[in-house]
C-alpha positions as CSV (number, residue, x, y, z in Angstrom):
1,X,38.9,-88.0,147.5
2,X,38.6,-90.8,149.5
3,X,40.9,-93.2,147.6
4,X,43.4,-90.5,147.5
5,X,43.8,-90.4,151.3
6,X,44.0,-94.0,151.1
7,X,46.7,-93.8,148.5
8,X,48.8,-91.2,150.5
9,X,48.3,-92.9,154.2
10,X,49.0,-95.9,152.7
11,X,52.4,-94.9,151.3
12,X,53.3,-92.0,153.6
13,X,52.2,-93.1,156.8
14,X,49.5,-90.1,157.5
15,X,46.6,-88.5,155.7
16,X,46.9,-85.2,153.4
17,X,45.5,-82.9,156.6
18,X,48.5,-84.1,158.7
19,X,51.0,-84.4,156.4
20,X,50.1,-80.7,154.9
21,X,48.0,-77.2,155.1
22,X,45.0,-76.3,152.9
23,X,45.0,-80.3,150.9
24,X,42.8,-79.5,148.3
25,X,40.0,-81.9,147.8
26,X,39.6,-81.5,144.3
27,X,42.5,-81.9,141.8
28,X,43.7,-79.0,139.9
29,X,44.9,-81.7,136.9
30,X,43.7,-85.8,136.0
31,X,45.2,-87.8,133.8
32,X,45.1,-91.9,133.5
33,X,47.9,-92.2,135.9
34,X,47.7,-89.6,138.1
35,X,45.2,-86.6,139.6
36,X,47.2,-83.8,141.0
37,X,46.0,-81.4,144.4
38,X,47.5,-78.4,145.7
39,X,48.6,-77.8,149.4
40,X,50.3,-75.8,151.3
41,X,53.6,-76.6,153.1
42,X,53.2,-76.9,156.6
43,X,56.8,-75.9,157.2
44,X,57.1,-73.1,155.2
45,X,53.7,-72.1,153.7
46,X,55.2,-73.3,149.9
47,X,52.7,-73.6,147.9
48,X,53.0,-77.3,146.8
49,X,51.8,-79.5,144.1
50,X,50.5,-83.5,145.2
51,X,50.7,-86.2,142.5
52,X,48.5,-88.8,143.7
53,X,48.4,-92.2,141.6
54,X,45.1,-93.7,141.2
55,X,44.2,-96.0,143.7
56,X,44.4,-99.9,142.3
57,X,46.5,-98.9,139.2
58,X,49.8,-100.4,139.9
59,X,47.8,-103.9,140.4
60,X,45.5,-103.8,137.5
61,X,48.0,-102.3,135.3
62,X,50.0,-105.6,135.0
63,X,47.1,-107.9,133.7
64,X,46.0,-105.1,131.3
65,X,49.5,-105.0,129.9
66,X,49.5,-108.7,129.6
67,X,45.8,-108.8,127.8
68,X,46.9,-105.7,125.6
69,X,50.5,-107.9,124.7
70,X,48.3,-111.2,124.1
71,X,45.8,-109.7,121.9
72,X,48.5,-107.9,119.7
73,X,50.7,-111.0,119.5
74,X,47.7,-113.2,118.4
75,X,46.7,-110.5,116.0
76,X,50.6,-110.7,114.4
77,X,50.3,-114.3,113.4
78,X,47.0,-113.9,112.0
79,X,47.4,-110.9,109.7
80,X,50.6,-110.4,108.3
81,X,50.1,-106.6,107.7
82,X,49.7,-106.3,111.2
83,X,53.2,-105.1,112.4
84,X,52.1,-103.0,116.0
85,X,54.4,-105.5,118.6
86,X,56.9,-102.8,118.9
87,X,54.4,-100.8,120.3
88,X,54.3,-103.6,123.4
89,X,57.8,-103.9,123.3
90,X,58.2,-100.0,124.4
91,X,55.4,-100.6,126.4
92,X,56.1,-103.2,128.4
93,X,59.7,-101.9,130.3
94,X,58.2,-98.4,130.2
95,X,55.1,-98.1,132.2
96,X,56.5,-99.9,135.8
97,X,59.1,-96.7,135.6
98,X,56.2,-94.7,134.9
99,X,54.1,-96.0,137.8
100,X,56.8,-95.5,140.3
101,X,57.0,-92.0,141.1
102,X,60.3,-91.7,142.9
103,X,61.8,-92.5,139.5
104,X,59.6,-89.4,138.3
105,X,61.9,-87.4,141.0
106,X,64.7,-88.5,140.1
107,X,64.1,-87.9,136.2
108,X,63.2,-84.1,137.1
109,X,66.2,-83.9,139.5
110,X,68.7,-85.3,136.6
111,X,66.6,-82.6,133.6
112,X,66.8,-79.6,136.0
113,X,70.4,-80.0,136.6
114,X,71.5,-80.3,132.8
115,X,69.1,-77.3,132.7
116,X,70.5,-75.1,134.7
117,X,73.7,-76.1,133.1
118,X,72.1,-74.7,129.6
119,X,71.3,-71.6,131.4
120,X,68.0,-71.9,129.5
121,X,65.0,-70.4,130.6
122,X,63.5,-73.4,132.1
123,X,61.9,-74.6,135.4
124,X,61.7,-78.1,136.6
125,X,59.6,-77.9,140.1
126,X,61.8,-79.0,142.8
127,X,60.9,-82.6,144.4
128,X,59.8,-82.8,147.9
129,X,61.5,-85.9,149.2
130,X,61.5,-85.6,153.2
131,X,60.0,-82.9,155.1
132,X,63.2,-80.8,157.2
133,X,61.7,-83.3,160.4
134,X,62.1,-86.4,158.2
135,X,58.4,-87.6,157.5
136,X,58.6,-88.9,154.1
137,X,56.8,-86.9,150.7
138,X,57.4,-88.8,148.2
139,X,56.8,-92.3,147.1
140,X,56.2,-94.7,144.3
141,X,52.5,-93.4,144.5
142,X,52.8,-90.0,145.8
143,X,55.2,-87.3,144.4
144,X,55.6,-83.8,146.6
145,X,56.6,-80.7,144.2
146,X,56.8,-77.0,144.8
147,X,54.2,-75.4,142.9
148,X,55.2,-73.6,139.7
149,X,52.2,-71.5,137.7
150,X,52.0,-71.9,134.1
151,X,50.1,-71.9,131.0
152,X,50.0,-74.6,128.1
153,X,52.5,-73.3,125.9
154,X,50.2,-73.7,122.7
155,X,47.7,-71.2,124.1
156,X,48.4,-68.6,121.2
157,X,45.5,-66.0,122.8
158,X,47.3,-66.3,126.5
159,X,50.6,-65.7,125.1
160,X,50.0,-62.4,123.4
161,X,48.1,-61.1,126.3
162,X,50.3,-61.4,128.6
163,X,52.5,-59.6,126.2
164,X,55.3,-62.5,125.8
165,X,56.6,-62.8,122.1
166,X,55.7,-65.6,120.3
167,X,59.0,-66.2,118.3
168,X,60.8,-66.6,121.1
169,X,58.7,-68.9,122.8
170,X,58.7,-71.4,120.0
171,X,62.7,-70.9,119.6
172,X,62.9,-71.5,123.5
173,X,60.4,-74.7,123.7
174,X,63.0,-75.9,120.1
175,X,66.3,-75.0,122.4
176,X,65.2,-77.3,125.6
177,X,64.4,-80.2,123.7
178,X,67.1,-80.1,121.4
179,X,69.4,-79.6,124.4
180,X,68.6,-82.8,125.8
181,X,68.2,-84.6,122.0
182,X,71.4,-83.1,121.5
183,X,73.6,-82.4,124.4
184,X,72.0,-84.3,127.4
185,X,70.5,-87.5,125.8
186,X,67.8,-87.7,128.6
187,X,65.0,-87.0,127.1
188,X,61.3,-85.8,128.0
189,X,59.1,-88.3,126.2
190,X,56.0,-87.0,126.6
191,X,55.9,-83.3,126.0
192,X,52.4,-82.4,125.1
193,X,50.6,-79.0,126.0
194,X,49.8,-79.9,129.4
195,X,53.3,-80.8,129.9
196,X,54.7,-77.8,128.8
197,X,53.9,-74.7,130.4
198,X,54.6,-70.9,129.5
199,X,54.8,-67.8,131.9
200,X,56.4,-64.5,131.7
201,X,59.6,-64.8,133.0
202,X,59.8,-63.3,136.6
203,X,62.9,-60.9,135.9
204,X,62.9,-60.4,131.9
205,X,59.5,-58.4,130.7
206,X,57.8,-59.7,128.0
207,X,60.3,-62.8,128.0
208,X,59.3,-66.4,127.9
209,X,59.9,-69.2,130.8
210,X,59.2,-72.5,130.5
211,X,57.8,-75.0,133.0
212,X,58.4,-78.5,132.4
213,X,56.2,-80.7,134.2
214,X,55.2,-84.8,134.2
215,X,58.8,-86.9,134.0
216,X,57.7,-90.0,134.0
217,X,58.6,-91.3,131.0
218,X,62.4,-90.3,129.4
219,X,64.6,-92.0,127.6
220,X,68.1,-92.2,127.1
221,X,69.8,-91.9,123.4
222,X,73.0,-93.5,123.2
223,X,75.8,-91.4,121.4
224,X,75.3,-92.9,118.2
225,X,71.7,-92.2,117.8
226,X,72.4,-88.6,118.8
227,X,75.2,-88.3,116.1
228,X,73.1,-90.0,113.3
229,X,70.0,-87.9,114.6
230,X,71.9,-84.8,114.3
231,X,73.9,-85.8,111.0
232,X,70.2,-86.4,109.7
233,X,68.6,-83.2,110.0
234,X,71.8,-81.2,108.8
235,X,70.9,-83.4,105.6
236,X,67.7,-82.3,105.3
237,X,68.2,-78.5,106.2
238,X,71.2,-78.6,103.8
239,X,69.2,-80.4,101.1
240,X,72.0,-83.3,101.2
241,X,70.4,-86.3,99.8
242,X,73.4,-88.8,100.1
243,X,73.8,-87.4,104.1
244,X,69.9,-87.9,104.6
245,X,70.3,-91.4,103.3
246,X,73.9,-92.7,105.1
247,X,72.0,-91.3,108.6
248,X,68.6,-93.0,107.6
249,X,70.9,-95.9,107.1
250,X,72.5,-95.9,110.4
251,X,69.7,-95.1,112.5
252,X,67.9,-98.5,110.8
């Protein structure tokens, strides 16, 4: 708890206690980035969700990148059925935009608008830049969210007890990614369970609602790869071989 306040005074200006209400001192979520604690909005009584990076992992990051690159690189020369450099190459411009958190903000900002656009039912939580008196929220090591409650979306025993249908969870989860495969080309690159959670939707009994959380890491699909993508799996749900193989083809 400790080298969280350090963290958020260091980047904010202020500890948790004065920046919010009820900070609490144990996170609700950890991950190798990031912990995450709850709060309550001093302003307004919001419930709000904290990101807090790990303390020392924007330093240490860059020489374990570099040792993982080496080693891989070496390992390349020496075995030729070693082929795992384009792991490092993705790597390597990726986790800099993952470590600064105002470029998470600004990734959920730019998903929740084409969202609401879709008129799916999905939630991005809303990003916390500035408190209304101007003290700052949100950094490259701290990101300030509202709060949103959710499940993990493969929890198969939660869903039916809360009485939400299954089929239309799974075509809802299928409809939000392929809207941003598809339509949006900004996509959510790391959508695992945690990532994607389920509630009942507020105003629709028995209806699904997503909450898409952790935007980090997206990427951006040119046209081309969307029109080869999508030319590809109408190929395979048509059973068209010679369509399969001209967008295998293009997409290399």
């Amino acid at each position: 708890y400790e080298d969280v306040c350090t963290v958020v005074k260091e980047d904010l200006g202020k500890s948790p206690d004065d920046l919010f209400d009820d900070f609490s001192r144990d996170p609700i979520a950890s991950a190798s980035l990031a912990q995450v604690h709850t709060a309550r909005c001093k302003e307004t009584g919001r419930k709000l969700a904290i990101k807090v990076q790990h303390k020392g992992l924007r330093e240490t990051s860059k020489g374990d990148l570099f040792a993982v690159t080496t080693v891989v690189r070496i390992a390349e020369k020496l075995f030729d059925e070693f082929n795992l450099g384009w792991i490092c190459d993705e790597m390597t411009p990726q986790l800099p935009k993952e470590l600064d958190f105002t470029n998470e903000g600004n990734n959920a900002e730019a998903a929740s608008a084409h969202l609401q656009k879709t008129r799916l039912d999905c939630v991005v939580p809303r990003v916390l830049w500035r408190s209304t008196t101007g003290q700052c929220l949100t950094s490259e090591r701290v990101l300030t969210m509202e709060f949103e409650k959710g499940f993990p979306a493969t929890d198969v025993e939660r869903i039916d007890k809360e009485g939400i249908c299954r089929r239309e969870t799974a075509k809802l989860i299928a409809s939000v990614f392929n809207a941003q495969i598809f339509e949006n080309g900004l996509v959510h690159c790391d959508p695992h369970q945690s990532n994607v959670l389920l509630r009942e939707h507020p105003k629709k009994k028995g209806k699904p609602q997503i909450v898409l959380v952790d935007h980090g890491l997206y990427k951006r699909l040119d046209p081309d790869f969307q029109e080869s993508y999508a030319r590809l799996w109408t190929g395979i749900v048509m059973a068209d071989i010679s369509q399969i193989k001209g967008a295998c083809k293009n997409l290399g």
